[in-house]
py3Dmol code that shows the C-alpha trace and the ligand (Angstrom):
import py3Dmol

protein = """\
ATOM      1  CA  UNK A   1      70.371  96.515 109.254  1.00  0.00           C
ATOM      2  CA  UNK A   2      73.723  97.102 107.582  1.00  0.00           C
ATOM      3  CA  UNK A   3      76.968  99.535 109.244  1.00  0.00           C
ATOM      4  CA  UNK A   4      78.832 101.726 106.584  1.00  0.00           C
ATOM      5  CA  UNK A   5      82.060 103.704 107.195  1.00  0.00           C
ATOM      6  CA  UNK A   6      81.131 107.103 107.953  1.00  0.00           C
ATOM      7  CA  UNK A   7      82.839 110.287 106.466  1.00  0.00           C
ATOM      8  CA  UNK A   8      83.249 113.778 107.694  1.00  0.00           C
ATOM      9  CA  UNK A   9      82.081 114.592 104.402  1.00  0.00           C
ATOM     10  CA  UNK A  10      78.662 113.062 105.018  1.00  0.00           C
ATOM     11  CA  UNK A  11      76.834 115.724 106.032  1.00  0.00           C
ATOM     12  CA  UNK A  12      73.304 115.745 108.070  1.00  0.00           C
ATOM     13  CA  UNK A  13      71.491 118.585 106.358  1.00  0.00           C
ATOM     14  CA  UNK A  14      68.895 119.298 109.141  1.00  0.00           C
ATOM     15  CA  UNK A  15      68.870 123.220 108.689  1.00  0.00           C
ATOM     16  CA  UNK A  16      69.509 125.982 106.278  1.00  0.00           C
ATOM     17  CA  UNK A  17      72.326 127.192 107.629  1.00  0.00           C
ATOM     18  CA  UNK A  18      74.150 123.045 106.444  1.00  0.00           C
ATOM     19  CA  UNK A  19      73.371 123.832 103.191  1.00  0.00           C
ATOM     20  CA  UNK A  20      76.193 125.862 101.449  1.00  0.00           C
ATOM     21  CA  UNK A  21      78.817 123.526 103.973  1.00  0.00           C
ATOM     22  CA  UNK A  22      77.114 121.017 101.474  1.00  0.00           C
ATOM     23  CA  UNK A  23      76.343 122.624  98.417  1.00  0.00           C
ATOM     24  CA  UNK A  24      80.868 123.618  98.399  1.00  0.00           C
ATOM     25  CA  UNK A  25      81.590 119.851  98.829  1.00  0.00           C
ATOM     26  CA  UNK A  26      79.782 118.852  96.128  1.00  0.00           C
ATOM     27  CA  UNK A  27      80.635 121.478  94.027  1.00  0.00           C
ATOM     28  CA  UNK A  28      84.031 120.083  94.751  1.00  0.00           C
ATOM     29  CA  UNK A  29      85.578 118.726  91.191  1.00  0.00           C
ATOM     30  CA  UNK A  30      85.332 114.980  91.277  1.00  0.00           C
ATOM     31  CA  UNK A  31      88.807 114.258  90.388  1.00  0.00           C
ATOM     32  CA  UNK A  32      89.656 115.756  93.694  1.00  0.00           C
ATOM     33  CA  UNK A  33      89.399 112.830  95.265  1.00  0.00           C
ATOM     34  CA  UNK A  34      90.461 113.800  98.778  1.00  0.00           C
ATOM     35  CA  UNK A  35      87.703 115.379  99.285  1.00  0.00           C
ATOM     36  CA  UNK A  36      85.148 114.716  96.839  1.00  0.00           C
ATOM     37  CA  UNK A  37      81.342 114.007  98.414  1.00  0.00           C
ATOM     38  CA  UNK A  38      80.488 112.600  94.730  1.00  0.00           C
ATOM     39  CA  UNK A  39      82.916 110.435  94.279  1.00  0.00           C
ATOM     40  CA  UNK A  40      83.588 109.193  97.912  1.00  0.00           C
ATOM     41  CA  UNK A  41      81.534 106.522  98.040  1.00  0.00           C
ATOM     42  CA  UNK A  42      82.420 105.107  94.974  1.00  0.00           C
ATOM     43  CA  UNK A  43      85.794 105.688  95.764  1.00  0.00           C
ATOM     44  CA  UNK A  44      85.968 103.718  98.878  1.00  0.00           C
ATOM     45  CA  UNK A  45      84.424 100.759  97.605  1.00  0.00           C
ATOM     46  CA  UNK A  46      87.488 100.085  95.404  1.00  0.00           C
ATOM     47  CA  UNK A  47      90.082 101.667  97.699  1.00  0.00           C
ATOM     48  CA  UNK A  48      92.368  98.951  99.602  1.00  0.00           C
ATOM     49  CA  UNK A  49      92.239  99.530 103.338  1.00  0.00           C
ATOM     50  CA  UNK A  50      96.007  99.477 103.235  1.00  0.00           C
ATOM     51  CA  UNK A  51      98.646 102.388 101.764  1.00  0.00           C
ATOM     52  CA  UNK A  52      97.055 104.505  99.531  1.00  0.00           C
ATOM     53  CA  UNK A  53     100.339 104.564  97.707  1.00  0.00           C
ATOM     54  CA  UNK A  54     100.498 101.831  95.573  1.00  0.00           C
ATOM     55  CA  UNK A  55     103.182  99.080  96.029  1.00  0.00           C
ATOM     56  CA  UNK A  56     103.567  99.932 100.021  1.00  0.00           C
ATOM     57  CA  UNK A  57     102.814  97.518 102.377  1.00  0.00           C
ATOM     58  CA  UNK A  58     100.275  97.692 104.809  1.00  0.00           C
ATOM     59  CA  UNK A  59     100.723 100.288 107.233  1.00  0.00           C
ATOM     60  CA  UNK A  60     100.435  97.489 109.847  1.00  0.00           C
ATOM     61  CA  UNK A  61     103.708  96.149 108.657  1.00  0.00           C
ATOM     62  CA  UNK A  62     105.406  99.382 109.826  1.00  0.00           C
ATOM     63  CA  UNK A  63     106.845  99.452 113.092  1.00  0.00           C
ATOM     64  CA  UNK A  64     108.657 102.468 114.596  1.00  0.00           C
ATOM     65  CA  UNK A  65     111.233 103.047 117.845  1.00  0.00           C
ATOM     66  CA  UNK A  66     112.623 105.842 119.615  1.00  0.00           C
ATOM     67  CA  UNK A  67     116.199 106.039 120.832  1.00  0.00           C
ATOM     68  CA  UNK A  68     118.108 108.580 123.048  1.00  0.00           C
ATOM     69  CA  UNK A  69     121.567 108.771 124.083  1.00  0.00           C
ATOM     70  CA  UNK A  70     123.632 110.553 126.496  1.00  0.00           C
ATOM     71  CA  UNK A  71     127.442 111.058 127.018  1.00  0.00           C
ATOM     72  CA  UNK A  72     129.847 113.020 129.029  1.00  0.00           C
ATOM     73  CA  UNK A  73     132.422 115.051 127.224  1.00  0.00           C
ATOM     74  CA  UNK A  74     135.562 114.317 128.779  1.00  0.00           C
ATOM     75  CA  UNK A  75     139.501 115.114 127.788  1.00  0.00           C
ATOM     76  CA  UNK A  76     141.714 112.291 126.474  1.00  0.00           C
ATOM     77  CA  UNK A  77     138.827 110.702 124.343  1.00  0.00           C
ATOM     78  CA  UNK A  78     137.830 110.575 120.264  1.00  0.00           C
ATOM     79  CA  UNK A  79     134.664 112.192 119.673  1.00  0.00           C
ATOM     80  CA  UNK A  80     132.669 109.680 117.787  1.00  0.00           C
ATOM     81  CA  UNK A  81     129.777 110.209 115.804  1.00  0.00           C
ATOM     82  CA  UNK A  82     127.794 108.040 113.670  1.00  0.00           C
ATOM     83  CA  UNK A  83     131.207 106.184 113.485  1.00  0.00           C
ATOM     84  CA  UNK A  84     133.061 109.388 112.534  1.00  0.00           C
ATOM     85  CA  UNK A  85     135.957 111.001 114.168  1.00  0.00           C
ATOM     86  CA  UNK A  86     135.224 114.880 114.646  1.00  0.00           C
ATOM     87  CA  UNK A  87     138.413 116.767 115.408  1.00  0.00           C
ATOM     88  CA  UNK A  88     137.766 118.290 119.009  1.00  0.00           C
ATOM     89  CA  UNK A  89     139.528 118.965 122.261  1.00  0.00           C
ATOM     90  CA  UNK A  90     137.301 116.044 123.832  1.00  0.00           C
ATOM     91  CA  UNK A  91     135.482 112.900 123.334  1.00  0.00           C
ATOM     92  CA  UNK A  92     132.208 111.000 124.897  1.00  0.00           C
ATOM     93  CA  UNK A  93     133.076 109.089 127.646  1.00  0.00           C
ATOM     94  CA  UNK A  94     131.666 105.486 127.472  1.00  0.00           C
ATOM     95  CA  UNK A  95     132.592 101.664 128.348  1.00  0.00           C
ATOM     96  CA  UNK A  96     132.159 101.288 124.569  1.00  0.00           C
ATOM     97  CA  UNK A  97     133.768 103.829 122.136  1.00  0.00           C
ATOM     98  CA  UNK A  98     130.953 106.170 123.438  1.00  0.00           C
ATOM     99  CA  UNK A  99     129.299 106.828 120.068  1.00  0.00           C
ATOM    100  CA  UNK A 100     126.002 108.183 120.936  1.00  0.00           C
ATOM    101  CA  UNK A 101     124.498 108.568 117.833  1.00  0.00           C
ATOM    102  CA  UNK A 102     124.874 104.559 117.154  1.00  0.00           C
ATOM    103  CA  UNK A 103     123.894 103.864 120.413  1.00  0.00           C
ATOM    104  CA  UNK A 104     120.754 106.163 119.902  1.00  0.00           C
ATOM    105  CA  UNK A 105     119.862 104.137 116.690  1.00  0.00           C
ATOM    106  CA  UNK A 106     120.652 101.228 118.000  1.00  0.00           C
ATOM    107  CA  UNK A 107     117.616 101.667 120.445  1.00  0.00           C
ATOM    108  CA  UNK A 108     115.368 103.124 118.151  1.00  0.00           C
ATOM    109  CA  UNK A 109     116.045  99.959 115.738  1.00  0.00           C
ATOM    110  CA  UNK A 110     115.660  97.637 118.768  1.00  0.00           C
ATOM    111  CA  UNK A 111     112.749  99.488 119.971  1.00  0.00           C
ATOM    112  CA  UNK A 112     110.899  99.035 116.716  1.00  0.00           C
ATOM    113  CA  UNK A 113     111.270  95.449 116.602  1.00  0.00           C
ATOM    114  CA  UNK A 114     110.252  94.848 120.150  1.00  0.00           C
ATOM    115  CA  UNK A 115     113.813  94.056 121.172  1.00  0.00           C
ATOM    116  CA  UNK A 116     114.331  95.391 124.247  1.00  0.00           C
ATOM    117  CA  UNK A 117     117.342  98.029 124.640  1.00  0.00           C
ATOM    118  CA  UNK A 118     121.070  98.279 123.814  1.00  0.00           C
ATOM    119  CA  UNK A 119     121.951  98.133 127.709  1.00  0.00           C
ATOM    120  CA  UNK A 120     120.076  94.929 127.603  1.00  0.00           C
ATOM    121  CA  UNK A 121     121.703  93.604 124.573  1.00  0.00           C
ATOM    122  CA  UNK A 122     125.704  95.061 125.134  1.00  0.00           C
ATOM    123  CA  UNK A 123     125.626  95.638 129.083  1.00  0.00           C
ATOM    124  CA  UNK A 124     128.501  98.101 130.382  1.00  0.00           C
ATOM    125  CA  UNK A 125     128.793  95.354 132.802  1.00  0.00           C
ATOM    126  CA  UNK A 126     130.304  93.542 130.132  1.00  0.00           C
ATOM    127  CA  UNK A 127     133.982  93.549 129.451  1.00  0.00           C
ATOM    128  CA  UNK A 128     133.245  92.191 125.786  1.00  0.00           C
ATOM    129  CA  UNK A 129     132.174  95.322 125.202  1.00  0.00           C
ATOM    130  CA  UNK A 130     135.056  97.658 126.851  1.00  0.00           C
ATOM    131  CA  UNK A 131     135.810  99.973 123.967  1.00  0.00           C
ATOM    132  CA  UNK A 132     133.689  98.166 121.490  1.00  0.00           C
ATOM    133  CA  UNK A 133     133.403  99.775 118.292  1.00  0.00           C
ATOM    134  CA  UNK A 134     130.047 101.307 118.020  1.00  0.00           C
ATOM    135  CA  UNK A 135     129.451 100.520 114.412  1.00  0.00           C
ATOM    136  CA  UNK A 136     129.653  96.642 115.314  1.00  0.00           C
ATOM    137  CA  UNK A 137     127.243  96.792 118.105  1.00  0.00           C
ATOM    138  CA  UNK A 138     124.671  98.331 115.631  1.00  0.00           C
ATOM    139  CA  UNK A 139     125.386  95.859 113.391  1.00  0.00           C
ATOM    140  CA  UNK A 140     125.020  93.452 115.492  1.00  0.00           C
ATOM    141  CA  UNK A 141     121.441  94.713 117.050  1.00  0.00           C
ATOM    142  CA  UNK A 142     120.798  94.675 113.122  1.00  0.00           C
ATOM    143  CA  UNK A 143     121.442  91.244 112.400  1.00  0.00           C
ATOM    144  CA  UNK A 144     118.895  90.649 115.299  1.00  0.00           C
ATOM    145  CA  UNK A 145     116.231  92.715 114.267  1.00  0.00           C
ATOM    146  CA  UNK A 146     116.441  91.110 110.447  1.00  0.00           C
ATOM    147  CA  UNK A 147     116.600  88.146 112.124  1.00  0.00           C
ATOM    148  CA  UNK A 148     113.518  88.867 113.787  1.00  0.00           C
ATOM    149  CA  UNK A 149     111.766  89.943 110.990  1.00  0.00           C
ATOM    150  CA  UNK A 150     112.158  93.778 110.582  1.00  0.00           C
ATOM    151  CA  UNK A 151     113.942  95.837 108.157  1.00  0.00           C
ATOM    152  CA  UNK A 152     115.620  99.527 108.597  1.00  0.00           C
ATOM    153  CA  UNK A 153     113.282 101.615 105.854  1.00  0.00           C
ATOM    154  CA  UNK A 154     114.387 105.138 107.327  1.00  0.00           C
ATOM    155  CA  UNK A 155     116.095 106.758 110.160  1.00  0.00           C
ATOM    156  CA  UNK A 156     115.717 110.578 111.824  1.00  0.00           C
ATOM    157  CA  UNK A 157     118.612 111.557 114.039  1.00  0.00           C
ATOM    158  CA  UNK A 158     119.179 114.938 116.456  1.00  0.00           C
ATOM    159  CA  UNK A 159     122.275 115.440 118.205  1.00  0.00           C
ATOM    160  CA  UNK A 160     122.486 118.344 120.591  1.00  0.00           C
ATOM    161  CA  UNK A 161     125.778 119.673 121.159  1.00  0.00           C
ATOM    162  CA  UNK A 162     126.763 123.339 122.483  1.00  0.00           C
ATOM    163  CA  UNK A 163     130.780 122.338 120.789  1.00  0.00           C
ATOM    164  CA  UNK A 164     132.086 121.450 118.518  1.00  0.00           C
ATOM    165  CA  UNK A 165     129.885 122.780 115.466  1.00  0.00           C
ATOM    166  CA  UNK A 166     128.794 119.644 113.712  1.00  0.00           C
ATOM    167  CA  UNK A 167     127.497 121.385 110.347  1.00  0.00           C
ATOM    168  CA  UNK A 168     131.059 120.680 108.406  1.00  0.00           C
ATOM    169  CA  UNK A 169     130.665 116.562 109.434  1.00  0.00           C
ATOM    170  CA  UNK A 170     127.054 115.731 109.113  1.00  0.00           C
ATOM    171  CA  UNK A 171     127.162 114.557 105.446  1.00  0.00           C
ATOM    172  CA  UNK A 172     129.975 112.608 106.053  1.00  0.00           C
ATOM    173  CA  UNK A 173     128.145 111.358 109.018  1.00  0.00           C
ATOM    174  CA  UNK A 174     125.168 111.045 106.998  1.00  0.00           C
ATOM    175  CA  UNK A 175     126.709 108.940 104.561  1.00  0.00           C
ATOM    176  CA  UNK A 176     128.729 106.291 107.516  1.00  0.00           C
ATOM    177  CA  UNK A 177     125.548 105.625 108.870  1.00  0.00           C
ATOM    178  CA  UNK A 178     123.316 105.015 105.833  1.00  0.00           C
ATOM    179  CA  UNK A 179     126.602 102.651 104.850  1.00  0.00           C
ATOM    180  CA  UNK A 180     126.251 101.121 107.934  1.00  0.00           C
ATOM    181  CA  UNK A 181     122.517 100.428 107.927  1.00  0.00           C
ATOM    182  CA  UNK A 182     123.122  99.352 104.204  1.00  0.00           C
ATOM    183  CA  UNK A 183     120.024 102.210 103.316  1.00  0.00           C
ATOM    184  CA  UNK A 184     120.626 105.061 100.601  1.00  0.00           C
ATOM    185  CA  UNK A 185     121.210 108.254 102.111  1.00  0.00           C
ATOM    186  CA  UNK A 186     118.228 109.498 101.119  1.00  0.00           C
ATOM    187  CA  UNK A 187     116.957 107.958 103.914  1.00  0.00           C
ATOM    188  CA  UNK A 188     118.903 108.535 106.454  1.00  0.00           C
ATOM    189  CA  UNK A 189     118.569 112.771 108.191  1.00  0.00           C
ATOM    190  CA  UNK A 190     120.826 113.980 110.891  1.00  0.00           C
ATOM    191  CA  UNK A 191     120.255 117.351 112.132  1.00  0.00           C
ATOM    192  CA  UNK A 192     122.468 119.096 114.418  1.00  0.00           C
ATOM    193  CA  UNK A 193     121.359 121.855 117.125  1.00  0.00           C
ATOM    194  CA  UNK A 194     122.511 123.420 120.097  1.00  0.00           C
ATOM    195  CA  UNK A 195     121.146 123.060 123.168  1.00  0.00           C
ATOM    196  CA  UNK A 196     120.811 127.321 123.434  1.00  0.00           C
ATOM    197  CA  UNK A 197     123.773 127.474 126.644  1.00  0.00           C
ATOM    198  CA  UNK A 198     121.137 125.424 128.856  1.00  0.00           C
ATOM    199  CA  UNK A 199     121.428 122.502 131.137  1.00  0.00           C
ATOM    200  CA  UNK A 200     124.472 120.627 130.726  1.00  0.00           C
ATOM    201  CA  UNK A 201     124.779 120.345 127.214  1.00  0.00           C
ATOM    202  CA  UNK A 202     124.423 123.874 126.997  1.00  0.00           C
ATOM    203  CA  UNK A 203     127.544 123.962 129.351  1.00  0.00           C
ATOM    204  CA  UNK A 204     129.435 121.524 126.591  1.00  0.00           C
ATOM    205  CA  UNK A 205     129.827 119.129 129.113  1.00  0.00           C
ATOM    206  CA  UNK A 206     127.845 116.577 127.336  1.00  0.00           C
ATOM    207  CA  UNK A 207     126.469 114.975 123.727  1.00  0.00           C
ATOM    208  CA  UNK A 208     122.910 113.718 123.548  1.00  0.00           C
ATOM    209  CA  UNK A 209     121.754 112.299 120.167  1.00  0.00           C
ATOM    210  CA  UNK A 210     117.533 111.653 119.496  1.00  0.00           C
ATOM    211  CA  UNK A 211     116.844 109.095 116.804  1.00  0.00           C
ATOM    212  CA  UNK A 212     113.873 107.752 115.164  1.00  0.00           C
ATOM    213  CA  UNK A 213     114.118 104.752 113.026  1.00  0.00           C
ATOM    214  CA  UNK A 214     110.993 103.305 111.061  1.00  0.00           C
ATOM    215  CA  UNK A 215     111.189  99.333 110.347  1.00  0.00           C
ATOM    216  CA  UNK A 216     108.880  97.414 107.863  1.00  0.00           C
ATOM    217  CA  UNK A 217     107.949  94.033 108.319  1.00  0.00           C
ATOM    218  CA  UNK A 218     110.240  91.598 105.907  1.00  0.00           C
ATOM    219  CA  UNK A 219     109.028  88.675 106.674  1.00  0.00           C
ATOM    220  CA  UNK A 220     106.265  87.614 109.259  1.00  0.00           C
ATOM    221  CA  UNK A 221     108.041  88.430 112.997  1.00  0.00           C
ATOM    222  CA  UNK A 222     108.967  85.048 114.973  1.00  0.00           C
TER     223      UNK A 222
END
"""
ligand_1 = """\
1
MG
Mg 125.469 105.194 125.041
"""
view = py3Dmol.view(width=600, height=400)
view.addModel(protein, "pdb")
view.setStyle({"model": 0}, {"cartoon": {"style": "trace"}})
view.addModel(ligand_1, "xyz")
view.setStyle({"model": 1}, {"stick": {}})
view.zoomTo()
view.show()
């Protein structure tokens, strides 16, 4: 007795009726190999179980986390985002500089690597961290997610906000945190949206920034 990998592709011919579903795959040209009945077998006998693309690692080495942030707008504050100043009538209200969009990344980096979260890591609690700069508490979480094994290969962000408009500052906020996370900005996205006059962000009473950042292994985790 032996197993093989199965494949959609394999059809059971049992009636007439299976018989032009099969007859179209293998009509299929054989250089397409994504779906190719001809060449499948062949194909997968040579095919690493890893990334298809070549010179990726393992898709096992990937690890991804989720950050999200929330902050009050309140008068008498900068509005920091992604480390840059946006010209507005109010700022986020935080213990740190209240820079949601680091502290969203932040998470999202310590999520990947299994680290926990950034309350965990720079507690409000905390007078170390009264008015910290945001960019040094992601570096920071950085240093210990390299030092756990992990490194930043890309990074999604979202920030809701009803005011200001952020389309004028997101490549400069593009480019601070690609700097930051020493990446290219090609990978590094931030997207801006409203939140369509609902809840309290709708009201402009608050900033909440979504981020997604993708780590790949760098060296085996401790
Ligand atoms: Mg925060």
């Amino acid at each position: 007795m032996a197993v093989v990998e199965g494949s959609y592709e394999n059809l059971k011919v049992t009636t007439a009726e299976d018989l032009p579903v099969v007859t179209r795959l293998l009509e299929k040209s054989p250089h397409d190999s994504s779906t190719s009945l001809r060449t499948g077998l062949a194909r997968r006998k040579t095919e690493p179980l890893s990334s298809p693309l070549s010179g990726d690692p393992p898709r096992s080495a990937y690890r991804v986390g989720l950050g999200t942030d929330i902050h009050r707008l309140v008068p008498d504050r900068k509005l920091l985002l992604g480390g840059v100043e946006i010209p507005f009538e109010k700022g986020l209200l935080g213990h740190s500089d209240g820079d949601a969009l680091f502290h969203a990344v932040i998470d999202a980096a310590l999520g990947g690597a299994g680290l926990g979260d950034v309350g965990e890591m720079f507690s409000d609690k905390d007078a170390r961290w009264k008015g910290a700069d945001s960019r040094q508490l992601l570096l920071g979480a950085l240093a210990r997610v390299r030092a756990a094994g992990f490194e930043v290969v890309q990074v999604d962000v979202t920030v809701r906000a009803e005011a200001p408009r952020l389309s004028p500052h997101k490549a400069a906020i593009r480019s601070s945190l690609a700097s930051a996370l020493s990446l290219e900005e090609a990978r590094v996205n931030i997207k801006a949206k409203t939140n369509e006059g609902l809840d309290a962000i709708g009201r402009g009473e608050a900033i909440a920034v979504d981020a997604v950042v993708l780590l790949a292994e760098a060296s085996p985790p401790k």
